[in-house]
N, C-alpha and C positions, 0 to 999 in steps of 0.2 A: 434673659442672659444665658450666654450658651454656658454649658459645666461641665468639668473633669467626671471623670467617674468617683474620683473619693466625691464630690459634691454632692452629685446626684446620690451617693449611698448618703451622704448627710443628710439633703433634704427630706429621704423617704423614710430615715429611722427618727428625723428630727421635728415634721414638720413645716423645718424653714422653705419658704419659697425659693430662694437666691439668697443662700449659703456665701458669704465672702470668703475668699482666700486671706487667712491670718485675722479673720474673728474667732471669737472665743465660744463655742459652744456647749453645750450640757447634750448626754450623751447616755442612753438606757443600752448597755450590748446585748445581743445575742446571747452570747455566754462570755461567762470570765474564767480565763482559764490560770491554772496554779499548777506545782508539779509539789519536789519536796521541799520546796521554800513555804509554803502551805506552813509551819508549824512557825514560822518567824511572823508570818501573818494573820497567824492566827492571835498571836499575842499584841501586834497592834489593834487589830480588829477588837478586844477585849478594851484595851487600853482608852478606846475611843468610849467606853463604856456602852457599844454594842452586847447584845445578848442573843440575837436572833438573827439571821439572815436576811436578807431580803427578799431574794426567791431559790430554794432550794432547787430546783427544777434549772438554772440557768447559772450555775455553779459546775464547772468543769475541773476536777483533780483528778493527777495521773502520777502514781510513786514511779520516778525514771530515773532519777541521777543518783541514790546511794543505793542501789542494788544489783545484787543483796548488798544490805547493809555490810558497809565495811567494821564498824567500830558498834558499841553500844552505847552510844550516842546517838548517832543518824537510828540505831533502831529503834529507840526511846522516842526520837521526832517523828517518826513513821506510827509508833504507836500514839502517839499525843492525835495527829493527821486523824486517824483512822476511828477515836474516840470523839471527834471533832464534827466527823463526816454523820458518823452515827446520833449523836446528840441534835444536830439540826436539821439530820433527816437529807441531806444533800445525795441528790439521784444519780450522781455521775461521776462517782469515783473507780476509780482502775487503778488495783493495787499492783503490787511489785511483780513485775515479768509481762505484763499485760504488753507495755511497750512506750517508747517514748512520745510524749503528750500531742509534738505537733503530729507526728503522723497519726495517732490515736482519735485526734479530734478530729480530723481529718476522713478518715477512713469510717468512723461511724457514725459518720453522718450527719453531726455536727455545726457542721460548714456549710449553710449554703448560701448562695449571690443572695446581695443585696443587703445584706447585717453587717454590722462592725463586731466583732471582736476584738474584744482587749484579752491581754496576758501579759503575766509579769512574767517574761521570756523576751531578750530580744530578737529572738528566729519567730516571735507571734508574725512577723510579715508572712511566713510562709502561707496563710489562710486564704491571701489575695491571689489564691491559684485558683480559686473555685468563685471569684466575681465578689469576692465579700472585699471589707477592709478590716487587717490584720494588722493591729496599732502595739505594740509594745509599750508597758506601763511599768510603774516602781511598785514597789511592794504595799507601800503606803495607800497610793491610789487605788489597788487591789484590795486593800483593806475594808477601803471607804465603799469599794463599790458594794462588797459583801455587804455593806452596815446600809447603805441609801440607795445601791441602784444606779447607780450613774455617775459618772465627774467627767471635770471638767476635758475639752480639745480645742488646740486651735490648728484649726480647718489649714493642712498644708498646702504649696503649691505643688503643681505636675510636673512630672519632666518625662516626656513620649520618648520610646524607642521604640524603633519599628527595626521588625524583621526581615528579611525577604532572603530567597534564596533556600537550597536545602543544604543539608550540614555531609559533608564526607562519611562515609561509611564506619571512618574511626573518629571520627568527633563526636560528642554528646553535649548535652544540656548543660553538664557541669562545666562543659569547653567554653562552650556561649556565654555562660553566666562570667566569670571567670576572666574572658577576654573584654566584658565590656567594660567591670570593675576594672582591669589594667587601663584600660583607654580611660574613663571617667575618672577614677582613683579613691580610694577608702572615703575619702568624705564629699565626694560628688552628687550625693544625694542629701547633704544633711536637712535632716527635717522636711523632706520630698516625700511626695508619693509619686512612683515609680508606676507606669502604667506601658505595657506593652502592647504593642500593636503591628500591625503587618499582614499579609497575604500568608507568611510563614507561620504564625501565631496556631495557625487548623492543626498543624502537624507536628505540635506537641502535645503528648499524652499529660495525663493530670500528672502523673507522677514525676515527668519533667517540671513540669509549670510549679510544681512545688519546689524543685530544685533550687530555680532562677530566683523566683519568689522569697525561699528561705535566704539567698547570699543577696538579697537585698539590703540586708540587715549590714553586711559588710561594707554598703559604699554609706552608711550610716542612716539610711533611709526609714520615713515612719513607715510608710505601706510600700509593698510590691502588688503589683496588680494584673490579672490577665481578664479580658470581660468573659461572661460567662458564653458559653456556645454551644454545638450541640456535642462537644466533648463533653461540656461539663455535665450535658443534661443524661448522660450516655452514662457516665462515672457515677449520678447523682439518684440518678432511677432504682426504687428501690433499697436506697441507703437512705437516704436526706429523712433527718426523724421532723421535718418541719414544712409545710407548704412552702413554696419560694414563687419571686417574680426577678427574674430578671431586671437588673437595671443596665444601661448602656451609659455612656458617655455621649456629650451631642458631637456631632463630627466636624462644626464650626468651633468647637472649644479651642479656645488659648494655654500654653502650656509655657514655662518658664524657659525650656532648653526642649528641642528636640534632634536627636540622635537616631542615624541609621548604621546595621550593620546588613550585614552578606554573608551570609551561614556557608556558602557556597567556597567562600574564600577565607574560611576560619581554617585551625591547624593545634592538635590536640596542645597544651598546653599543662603549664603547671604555676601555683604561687610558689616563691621562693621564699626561704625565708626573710625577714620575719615578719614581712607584711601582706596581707593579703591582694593587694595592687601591683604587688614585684612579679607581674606574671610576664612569662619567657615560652618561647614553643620549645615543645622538648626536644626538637631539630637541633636548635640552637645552645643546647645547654650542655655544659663539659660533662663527660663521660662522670656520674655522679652514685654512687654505690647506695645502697641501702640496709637497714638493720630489720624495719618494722612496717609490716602494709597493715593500715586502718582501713575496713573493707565495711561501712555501716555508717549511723549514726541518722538523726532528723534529716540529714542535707542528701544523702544517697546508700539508702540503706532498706529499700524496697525490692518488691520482685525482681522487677527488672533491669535492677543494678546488682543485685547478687548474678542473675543470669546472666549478663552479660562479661562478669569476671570467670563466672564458672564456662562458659564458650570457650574463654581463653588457657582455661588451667583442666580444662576436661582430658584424663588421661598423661596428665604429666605431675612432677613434683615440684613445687616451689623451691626455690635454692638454698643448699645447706648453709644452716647459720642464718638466715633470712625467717621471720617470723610471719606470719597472718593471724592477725587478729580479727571474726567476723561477727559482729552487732548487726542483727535484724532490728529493725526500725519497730518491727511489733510482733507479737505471736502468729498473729495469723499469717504474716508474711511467712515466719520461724515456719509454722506448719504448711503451707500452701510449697513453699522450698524444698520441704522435706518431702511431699506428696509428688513432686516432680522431677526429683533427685538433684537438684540444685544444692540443696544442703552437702549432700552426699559427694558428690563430683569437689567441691571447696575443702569439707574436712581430708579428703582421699588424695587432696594435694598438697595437704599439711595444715591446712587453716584451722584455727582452734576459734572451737565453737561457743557464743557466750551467750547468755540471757539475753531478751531484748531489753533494752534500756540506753541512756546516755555512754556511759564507759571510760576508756580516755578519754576522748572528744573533751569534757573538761578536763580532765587530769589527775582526780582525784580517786578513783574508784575503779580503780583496776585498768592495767594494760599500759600503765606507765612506761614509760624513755626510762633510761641509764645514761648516765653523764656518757657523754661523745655520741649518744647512738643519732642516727637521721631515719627520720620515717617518710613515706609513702601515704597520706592520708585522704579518703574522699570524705571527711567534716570540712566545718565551714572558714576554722580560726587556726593561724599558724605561726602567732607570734608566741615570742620566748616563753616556757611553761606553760603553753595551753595542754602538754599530755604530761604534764607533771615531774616536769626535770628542770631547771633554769641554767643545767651546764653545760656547757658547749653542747645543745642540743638542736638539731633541725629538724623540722617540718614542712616537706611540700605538699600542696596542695593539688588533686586532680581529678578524672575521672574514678568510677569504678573500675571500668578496661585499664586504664593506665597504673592504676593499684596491682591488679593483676597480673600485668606484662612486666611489671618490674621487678616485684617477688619472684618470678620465674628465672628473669635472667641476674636477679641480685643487684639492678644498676635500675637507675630512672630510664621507661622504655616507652616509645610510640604503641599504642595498642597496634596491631596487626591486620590491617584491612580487610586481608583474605579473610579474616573469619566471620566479618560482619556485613560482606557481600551478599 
C-alpha cells in the first residue's frame, strides 16, 4: 500500500506495516516537548499518581512565554519547573532568555527526519520542516506521556501542495505561507497533515520551511511537513544529537486534496484583521497607518528575518510615534545578529531590543497594544487580543521586510524590491 509521509513516519516509529488513515495508534516520541505550561503539568502528571518519568533524556522544556517573569506568580511556576527538571534529572531544559521552544528544539538538534514529535504547543507543526512529524497535544496527554511514554493518535489524512516557480525578490515564505492559508482558509487543514512538495520545495532554506510549517497550525492542521533533503542533511550535520534515516513518502500515494501554487506569480501580502485567512496583497489595501511593528517570535524571528528587516531599515529611522518591537527567536540568533551588526543596524533605527522568548505574540508579557493602536506583526495569530488589548485593536499579519517597510513609512508598505535584488 503506497503512504503519505506522516504513514511512513508511523510505521517506522510504530512498527505497523500499513498504518491506516484514521486508525488509532500508540505512539513512543522522539521528545515531548513543554515550555512554561510545564508547571500545570506538572501537577497533572502528579495527580495521575506518577512519581518518575519515563525517560528523562527525551523530555524537552524551554522557559519562553513569562519572560522574565512578569508577576510573582509565573516566577514561583518557573521556580516549581526548575525544582521539577532537577528532581527527575530531565537532560533538556533551557531556562529563561535561552529562546523560544520551537526554534530552540529546533536549532539544537533536536529534530531530526523520521520521529514524531509531540508538544503541548499548537505551532509543534513547526518540527515537520526537518522531515519529522510535529503533532500538537493537550496538556493532559503531555502528562501522560511523562508518566508511560506514549498515547494515543489517529493517523491523519494528507493533503499535498506543490510548489513550483520562484518567489519575487520581495516575497518570502511568510508571503507563501500566508497566501495559501487565504486560498484554503483557517480550517482547510483540520486534522490534515499538510505535506509540501514541488520542484520549488530545494529553494527553501530550513528556516523558511519552519515558517510555512509553523502557520500550519493556522489552517488547523495536525502536521506541516517538508521531506527531508539535502537542505535538511546540510542544516542537520553536525547539530542532529541523534542518528537519523530519512523517510520519504511513496510517489504513488493518495492524498485527500491536492493543491498547486506558483511562487512566481505570489505578491507580498498581509492577514487582516481578525482572521488569519482575511489575507489581501498590500497593493490592494487602503492606505492603512500603523502604531507597532512585531519584528520576531517562533513564526519569523531568526537570522534571516532579522536581516532582511535590517537591509530595509539600514541607515534610516523608523517613523516618529511608530514603535519596533524586536524578539530574536533564540540567543544564539540574539548573538549571531549582534556578531554581524544585524542587531545594531535594527536598534539604530529605533527598534527596542528584547529577550529572546514568546513576548506579545501572546499578549501577555510585554509589548502589549493600547486600545485603538493597529500593529504590523510577523507572529502567527491576529485575531482580537492576541497582543493583549480586546479594544478596538488591529493586527496585520506579514513578512519581516513588510514589518520593516512599514515602521519606516508609518503606513502598511510593499517591502522594496531594489533592496533585495
Amino acid at each position: 500500500m503506497a503512504q503519505t509521509l506522516i504513514q511512513k513516519i508511523i510505521s517506522k516509529v510504530t512498527g505497523i506495516k500499513d498504518p491506516e488513515e484514521g486508525s488509532i495508534v500508540f505512539v513512543e516520541p522522539h521528545r515531548i516537548l513543554t515550555h512554561d505550561n510545564s508547571a500545570a503539568i506538572i501537577g497533572k502528571f502528579k495527580s495521575m499518581g506518577a512519581t518518575k518519568v519515563w525517560d528523562p533524556e527525551k523530555i524537552f522544556i524551554a522557559l519562553d512565554h513569562a519572560v522574565p517573569p512578569p508577576d510573582e506568580k509565573k516566577a514561583a511556576n518557573h521556580t516549581k519547573i526548575r525544582k521539577f527538571v532537577n528532581e527527575q534529572g530531565i537532560k533538556y531544559f533551557y531556562d529563561c532568555g535561552v529562546g523560544i521552544c520551537h526554534q530552540v528544539l529546533a536549532q539544537e538538534g533536536h529534530v531530526i527526519p523520521g520521529v514524531v514529535i509531540f508538544g503541548s504547543d499548537s505551532h509543534t507543526t513547526t518540527h515537520g520542516a526537518l522531515g519529522a512529524a510535529g503533532i500538537p497535544i493537550g496538556r493532559t496527554e503531555a502528562a501522560s506521556i511523562w508518566a508511560i511514554g506514549q498515547t494515543w493518535l489517529r493517523i491523519p489524512e494528507s493533503i499535498k501542495i506543490s510548489l513550483s516557480g520562484k518567489m519575487p525578490a520581495n516575497v518570502f515564505a511568510k508571503d507563501v505561507i500566508l497566501t495559501i492559508i487565504g486560498q484554503m482558509r483557517s480550517d482547510g487543514a483540520s486534522y490534515k497533515a499538510v505535506e509540501f512538495h514541488g520542484a520549488a520545495t530545494k529553494d527553501f532554506s530550513i528556516s523558511e520551511r519552519l515558517t510555512m510549517c509553523n502557520m500550519v497550525a493556522e489552517m488547523d492542521g495536525k502536521a506541516g511537513m517538508f521531506q527531508a533533503d539535502e537542505v535538511t542533511e546540510r542544516y542537520l550535520k553536525g547539530r542532529a544529537l541523534d542518528l537519523y534515516q530519512k523517510v520519504l513518502p511513496d510517489k504513488d500515494a493518495t492524498y485527500i486534496k491536492s493543491e498547486e501554487f506558483h511562487l512566481d506569480e505570489m505578491v507580498p501580502v498581509v492577514a487582516k484583521p481578525h482572521n488569519v485567512d482575511n489575507v489581501s496583497p498590500i497593493a490592494e489595501l487602503p492606505d492603512t497607518e500603523v502604531d507597532v511593528g512585531l519584528l520576531g517570535t517562533c513564526t519569523n524571528g531568526r537570522l534571516d528575518d532579522l536581516a532582511a528587516a535590517a537591509r530595509i531599515l539600514k541607515g534610516k529611522k523608523i517613523k516618529r510615534g511608530v514603535r519596533l518591537l524586536v524578539y530574536p527567536a533564540s540567543q544564539a540568533v540574539l548573538l549571531e545578529g549582534m556578531k554581524e551588526g544585524i542587531i545594531q543596524t535594527l536598534v539604530e533605527a529605533g527598534g527596542e531590543l528584547a529577550v529572546p522568548a514568546c513576548g506579545p505574540c501572546l499578549g501577555a508579557y510585554g509589548g502589549t497594544l493600547a486600545p485603538g493602536e493597529t500593529a504590523i506583526s510577523s507572529a502567527n495569530r491576529n485575531f482580537k487580543g492576541r497582543m493583549g488589548c480586546k479594544e478596538d485593536t488591529r493586527i496585520f499579519l506579514g513578512s519581516p521586510a513588510t514589518v520593516a517597510a512599514s515602521v519606516l513609512e508609518g503606513r502598511i508598505t510593499e517591502p522594496p524590491k531594489e533592496v533585495f535584488k
